[in-house]
N, C-alpha and C positions, 0 to 999 in steps of 0.2 A: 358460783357464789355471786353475790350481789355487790357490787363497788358502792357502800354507802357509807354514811360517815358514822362511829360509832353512837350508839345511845346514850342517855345519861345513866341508867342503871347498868350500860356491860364498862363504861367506866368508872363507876362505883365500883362493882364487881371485880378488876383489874386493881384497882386501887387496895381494896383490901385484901387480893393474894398477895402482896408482897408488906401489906403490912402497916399502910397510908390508911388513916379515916375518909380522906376525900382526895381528890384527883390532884387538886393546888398545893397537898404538902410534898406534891414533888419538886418543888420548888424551895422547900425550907431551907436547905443551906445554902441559897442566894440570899446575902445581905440584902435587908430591907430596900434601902439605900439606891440599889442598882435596879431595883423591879420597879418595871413600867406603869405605872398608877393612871393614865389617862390613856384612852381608844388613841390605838394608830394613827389612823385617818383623821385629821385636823379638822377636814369638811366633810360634810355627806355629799353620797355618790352622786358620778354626774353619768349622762348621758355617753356613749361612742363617740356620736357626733360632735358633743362641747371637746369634748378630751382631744378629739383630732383638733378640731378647728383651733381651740390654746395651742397645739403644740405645732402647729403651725405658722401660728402668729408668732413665737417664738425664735421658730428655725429662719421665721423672714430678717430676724434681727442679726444672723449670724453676716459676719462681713466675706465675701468671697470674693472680695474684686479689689483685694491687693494679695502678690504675694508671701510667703511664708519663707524667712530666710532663719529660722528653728535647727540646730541640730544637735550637737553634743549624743553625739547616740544613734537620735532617731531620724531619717532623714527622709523628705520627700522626694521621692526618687521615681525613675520613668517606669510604673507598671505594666509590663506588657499583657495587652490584650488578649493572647495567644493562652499565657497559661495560666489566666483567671478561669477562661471560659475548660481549657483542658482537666484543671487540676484545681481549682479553689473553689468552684461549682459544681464539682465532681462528688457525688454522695459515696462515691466507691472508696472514697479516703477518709468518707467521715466515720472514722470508727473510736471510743473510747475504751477498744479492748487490745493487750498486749497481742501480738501474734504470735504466739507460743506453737500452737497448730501451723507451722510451717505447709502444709500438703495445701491447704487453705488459703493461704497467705502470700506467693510466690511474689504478687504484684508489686504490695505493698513495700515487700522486704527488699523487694530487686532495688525499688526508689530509693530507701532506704542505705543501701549499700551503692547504690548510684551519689547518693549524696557523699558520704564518707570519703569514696575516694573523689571526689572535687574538692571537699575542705582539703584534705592530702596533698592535692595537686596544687591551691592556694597557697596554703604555708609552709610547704617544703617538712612534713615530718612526716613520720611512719607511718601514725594510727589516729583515727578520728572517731569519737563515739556517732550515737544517730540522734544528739541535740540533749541540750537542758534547757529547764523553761527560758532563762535569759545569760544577757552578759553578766548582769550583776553575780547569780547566782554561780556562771562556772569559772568566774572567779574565787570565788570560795571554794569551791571544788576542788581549784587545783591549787589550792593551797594544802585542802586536804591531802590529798592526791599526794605531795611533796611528803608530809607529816607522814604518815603511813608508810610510804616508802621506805623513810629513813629511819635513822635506828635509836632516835632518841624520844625520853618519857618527854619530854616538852624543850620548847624552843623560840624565838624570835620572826617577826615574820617585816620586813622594810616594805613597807611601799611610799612612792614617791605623792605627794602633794600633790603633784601635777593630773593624776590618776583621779578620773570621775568623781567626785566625792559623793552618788549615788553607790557606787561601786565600795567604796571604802566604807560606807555606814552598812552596807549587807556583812560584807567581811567583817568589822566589830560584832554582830550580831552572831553571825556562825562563830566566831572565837571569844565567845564571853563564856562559855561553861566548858573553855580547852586551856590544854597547858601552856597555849600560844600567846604570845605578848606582844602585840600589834606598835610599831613604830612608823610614824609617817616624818619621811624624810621631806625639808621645807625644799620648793623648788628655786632656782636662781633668781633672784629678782633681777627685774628689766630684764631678761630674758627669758624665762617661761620655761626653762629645760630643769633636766636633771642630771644633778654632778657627780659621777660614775665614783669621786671621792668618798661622797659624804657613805659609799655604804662600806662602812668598818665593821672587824669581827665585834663582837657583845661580847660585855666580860659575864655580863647573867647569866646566859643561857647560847647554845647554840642558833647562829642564824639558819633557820630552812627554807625562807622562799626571798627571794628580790621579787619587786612588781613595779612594772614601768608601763605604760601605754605609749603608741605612736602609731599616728599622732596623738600628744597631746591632749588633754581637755582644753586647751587653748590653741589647739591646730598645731601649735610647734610641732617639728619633725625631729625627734630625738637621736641620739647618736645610741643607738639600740645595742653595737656589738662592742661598744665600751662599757654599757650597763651590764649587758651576758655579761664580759669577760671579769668584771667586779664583782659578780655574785659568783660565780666560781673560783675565783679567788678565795674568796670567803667560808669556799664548802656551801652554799648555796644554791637551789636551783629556780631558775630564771624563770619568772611569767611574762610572755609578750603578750602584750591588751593590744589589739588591732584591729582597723577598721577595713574589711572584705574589699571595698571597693578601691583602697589608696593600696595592696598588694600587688596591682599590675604596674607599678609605678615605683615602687618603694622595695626594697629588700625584704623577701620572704622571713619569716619569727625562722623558720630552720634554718637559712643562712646565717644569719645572723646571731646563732649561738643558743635558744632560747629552749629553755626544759618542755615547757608546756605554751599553750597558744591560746589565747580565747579572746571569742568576740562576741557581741551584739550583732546578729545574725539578719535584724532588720533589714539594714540596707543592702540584700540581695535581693534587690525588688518588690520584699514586700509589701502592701499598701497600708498607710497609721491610720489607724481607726482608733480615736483618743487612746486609749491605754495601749493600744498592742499593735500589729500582730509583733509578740516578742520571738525570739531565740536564741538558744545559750550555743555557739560552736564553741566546740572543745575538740583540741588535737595535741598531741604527744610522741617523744621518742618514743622507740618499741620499750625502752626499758623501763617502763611505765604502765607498759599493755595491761598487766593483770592487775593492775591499784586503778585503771580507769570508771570514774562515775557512768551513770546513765546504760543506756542500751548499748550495745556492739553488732551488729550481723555481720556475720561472714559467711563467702561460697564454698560449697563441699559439693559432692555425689550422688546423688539421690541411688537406689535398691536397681537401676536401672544405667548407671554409670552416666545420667545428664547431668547437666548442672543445673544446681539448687541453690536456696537462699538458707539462713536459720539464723538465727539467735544463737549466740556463741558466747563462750566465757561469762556465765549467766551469775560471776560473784557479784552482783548488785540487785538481782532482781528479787521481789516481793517473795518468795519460797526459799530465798536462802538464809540459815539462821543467823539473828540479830549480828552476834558478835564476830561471823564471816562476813560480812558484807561491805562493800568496800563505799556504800554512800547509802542515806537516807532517803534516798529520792532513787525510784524504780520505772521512772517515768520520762516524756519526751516532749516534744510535739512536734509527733510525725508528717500532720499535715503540712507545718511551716519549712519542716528539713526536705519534705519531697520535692516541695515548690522553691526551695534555695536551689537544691540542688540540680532541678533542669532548667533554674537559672544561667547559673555558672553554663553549662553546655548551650544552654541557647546564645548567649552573647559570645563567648568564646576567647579566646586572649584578646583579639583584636576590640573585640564588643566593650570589655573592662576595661580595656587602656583608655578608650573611646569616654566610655562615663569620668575616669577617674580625669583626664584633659579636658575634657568641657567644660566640668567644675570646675577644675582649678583657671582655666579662664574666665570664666567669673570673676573667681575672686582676684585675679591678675585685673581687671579689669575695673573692679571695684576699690583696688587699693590706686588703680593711675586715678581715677575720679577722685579718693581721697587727700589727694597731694593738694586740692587746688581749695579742701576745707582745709585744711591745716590746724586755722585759727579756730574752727569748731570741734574737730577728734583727729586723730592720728592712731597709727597701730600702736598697739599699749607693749608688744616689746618686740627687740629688734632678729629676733630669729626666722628662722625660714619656715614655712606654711605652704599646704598642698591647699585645701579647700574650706578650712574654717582660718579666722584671724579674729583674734581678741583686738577691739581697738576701746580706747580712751576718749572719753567724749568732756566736752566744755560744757556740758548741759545735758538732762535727762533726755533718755530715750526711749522711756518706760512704756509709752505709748505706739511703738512698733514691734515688729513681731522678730526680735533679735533677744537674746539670752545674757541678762541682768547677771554679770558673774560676781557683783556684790553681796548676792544670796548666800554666797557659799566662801566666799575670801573677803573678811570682812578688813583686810589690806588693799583692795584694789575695788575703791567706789567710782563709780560712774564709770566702769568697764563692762563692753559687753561684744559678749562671741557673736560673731556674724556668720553663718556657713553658706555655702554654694554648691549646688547640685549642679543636674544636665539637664534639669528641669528649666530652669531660670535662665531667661531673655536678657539680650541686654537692653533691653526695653526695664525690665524688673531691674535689673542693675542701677541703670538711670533712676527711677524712683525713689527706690533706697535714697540714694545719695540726693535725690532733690528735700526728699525727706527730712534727712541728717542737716541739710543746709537750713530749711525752714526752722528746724527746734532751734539752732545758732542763733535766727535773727529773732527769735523771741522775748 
C-alpha cells in the first residue's frame, strides 16, 4: 500500500461514516475558547542551515566554565565512561516492549534481576521491584503499597516537611481521589530535622504510612530508627526516602526499621540531561512481595533444568484485571535500572564509600571556607550533614547555580542548599566561596 497522506474526499468519506458533515466537527465538543485560531508556526520556514546556525548561536550563550553545585535529587555525578559506551549506546537495550517472551529476553531480564538484587544489597531488604519512572512517583507507590496491604477503607498518611516538596506535591496528587488524608508534619526550626514526637495516633482516621527522608531535603541527617520506631508505634508503616550514594556511609532503610525504601535512582551514575535521566528504586520487606508496584523478575528452570530469567508475580502488569492489580503503572525504565545496576557492581562497596567521602569533603571543606564569611551566610541550621547544607546568606545569591529554598519555604528567605559531589575541585570549592564573598561586598 502506498504511505500518503489522506485525501480530502476519503476524509469527507470517514467523516460521514460515523456521522460528522465535515472532518472539523470532530472537534465540536472542545470549547471554543481552547481551539487554536492562528497557524502554529509564528514565522515561516527557514532553511537547515539558518536553523542550525540560530541554534548555535544560542548554545554559544550557554555558560560552562563555572561549576554546578545543584542537587536536592539530581546530582552531577562522575559518569563512567565504561558503561555509557557498554550499555547506554547499546541498541540491544533499546527496547519499548515488556519482555513477556522470556526465551527471547534472557539478556535483558538477567540485567534486570542483576539490578534488584544491588538495590537488596543497598538497603538491607528483601525485595526490590525493576524500577518506576522516578522518586517522586515510588513514593506514591508505596504509600499505596502500605494502603492495600492493610485492612482499612481509608486512613491518614504523615509526612515530614522536611521531605522534598516535589515529592509531597506528586503524593497530593495520587491521594486526591483516595480515602487517604495527607498530613505534613512541620520540621524543627533551627535545626532542619524531624521529631519522631510530633507523629501521634489520629483521632480521624487510622495512620498508614510515616514518610521521612535522609538525608534531608536540607542535607540534615535524620535519626531514622527513632522515626521507624514512631510509626510503629502508631500501627504504621515506615517510608525511608534515601539517597543511593549516602548508603555506604549512613545506616541501610532495613536497619534501621523501615517498611518500604525509595529513591531517586539518578545518582547511580546516571548523566542529567535537563529533565532526566529519571528513576524510581523501590524496595520492601518480603511482607510486602505480592502488594509490590512495577515489574519483578525472578530466576527459575528453564525445560532443561538451567537457569532462566522471567517475569514473576505478574499482579501489576497490563493483562491483569483492573480491580486485581496492585498499581496503574505496568511499566519501568529498564534501560536506566540495567545501567544503575552494573553501576553499584562496578564501583563496588569501596567505590561508594569513595563517592559518598569525596563529597562530603567538599562540603567539609566548604563549610571551614565559610567560617571566615560569617558576616555574609552561615549554615542556616545547626545539625549534622553528609553532602548538601542549607546555608543562610546576608544577601541574594540568585545568580549562582545553588538551590533558592525560598521557593518552597516561604519561612526560610535568603536560604539556599549547597550540594557537593566527587565531581567538584577544590579549586570549584574556592569559587563558590569567592563568589558568596563578592555578592557580600555588594
Amino acid at each position: 500500500m502506498g504511505f500518503v497522506p489522506h485525501t480530502d474526499s476519503e476524509m469527507e468519506s470517514m467523516a460521514r461514516s460515523i456521522g460528522l458533515s465535515q472532518p472539523e466537527d470532530v472537534f465540536a465538543e472542545i470549547p471554543k475558547h481552547l481551539l487554536c485560531s492562528r497557524p502554529l508556526l509564528g514565522r515561516s520556514a527557514r532553511s537547515q542551515n539558518g536553523i542550525l546556525a540560530e541554534g548555535s548561536a544560542l548554545a554559544r550563550k550557554t555558560r560552562l566554565d563555572r561549576p554546578t553545585f545543584l542537587g536536592a535529587g539530581f546530582y552531577d555525578r562522575m559518569v563512567p565512561p565504561a558503561l555509557v559506551e557498554t550499555i547506554l549506546r547499546r541498541t540491544d537495550y533499546y527496547s519499548a516492549y515488556t519482555p513477556y517472551q522470556a526465551e527471547a529476553s534472557q539478556g535483558i531480564l538477567q540485567g534486570l534481576f542483576e539490578y534488584q538484587r544491588a538495590i537488596c544489597a543497598l538497603t538491607g531488604l528483601d525485595v526490590a521491584n525493576a524500577s518506576l519512572y522516578d522518586g517522586a512517583t515510588a513514593l506514591a507507590e508505596a504509600v499505596l503499597c502500605l494502603f492495600g496491604a492493610s485492612e482499612h477503607k481509608s486512613g491518614t498518611v504523615y509526612a515530614s516537611t522536611a521531605v522534598h516538596p516535589h515529592y509531597r506535591a506528586v503524593l497530593r496528587t495520587y491521594l486526591s481521589d483516595l480515602p487517604l488524608r495527607l498530613v505534613e508534619i512541620p520540621f524543627v526550626s533551627g535545626e532542619g530535622r524531624t521529631n519522631p514526637e510530633m507523629f501521634r495516633p489520629d483521632d480521624r482516621s487510622p495512620v498508614i504510612a510515616v514518610i521521612a527522608q535522609n538525608p534531608n531535603l536540607f542535607g540534615v541527617i535524620e535519626d531514622m530508627r527513632s522515626l521507624a520506631a514512631a510509626a510503629h508505634t502508631i500501627g504504621a508503616g515506615f517510608v525511608h526516602i534515601f539517597e543511593p550514594a549516602s548508603l555506604s556511609v549512613l545506616a541501610a532503610p532495613g536497619e534501621v526499621g523501615a517498611d518500604i525504601a525509595v529513591a531517586e535512582g539518578q545518582s547511580l551514575g546516571l548523566p542529567m540531561v535537563y529533565g532526566g535521566l529519571a528513576l524510581g528504586v523501590f524496595a520492601a520487606r518480603e511482607k510486602y512481595l505480592r502488594r509490590l508496584p512495577g515489574r519483578l523478575v525472578g530466576k527459575t528452570l528453564d525445560a532443561l533444568g538451567q537457569e532462566a530469567y522471567c517475569l514473576t508475580l505478574q499482579t501489576r502488569e497490563q493483562h491483569i484485571r483492573r480491580e486485581k492489580a496492585t498499581s496503574n503503572i505496568c511499566t519501568n525504565h529498564t534501560l536506566c535500572a540495567i545501567y544503575a545496576g552494573a553501576y553499584v557492581r562496578l564501583l563496588g562497596a569501596a567505590g561508594l564509600r569513595a563517592v559518598a567521602e569525596t563529597s562530603a569533603a567538599r562540603m567539609e571543606q566548604f563549610l571551614d571556607g565559610l567560617r571566615r564569611l560569617d558576616r555574609v551566610a552561615g549554615p542556616a541550621f545547626g545539625s549534622a550533614s553528609l553532602f548538601e547544607v542549607a546555608i543562610r546568606a546576608k544577601c541574594k545569591l540568585d545568580h549562582l547555580p545553588v538551590l533558592d529554598l525560598h521557593k518552597y519555604y516561604s519561612d526560610l528567605p535568603h536560604t539556599y542548599l549547597v550540594s557537593f559531589t566527587e565531581r567538584r575541585t577544590e579549586s570549584d570549592v574556592e569559587w563558590l566561596l569567592s563568589e558568596i564573598e563578592k555578592s557580600g561586598n555588594r
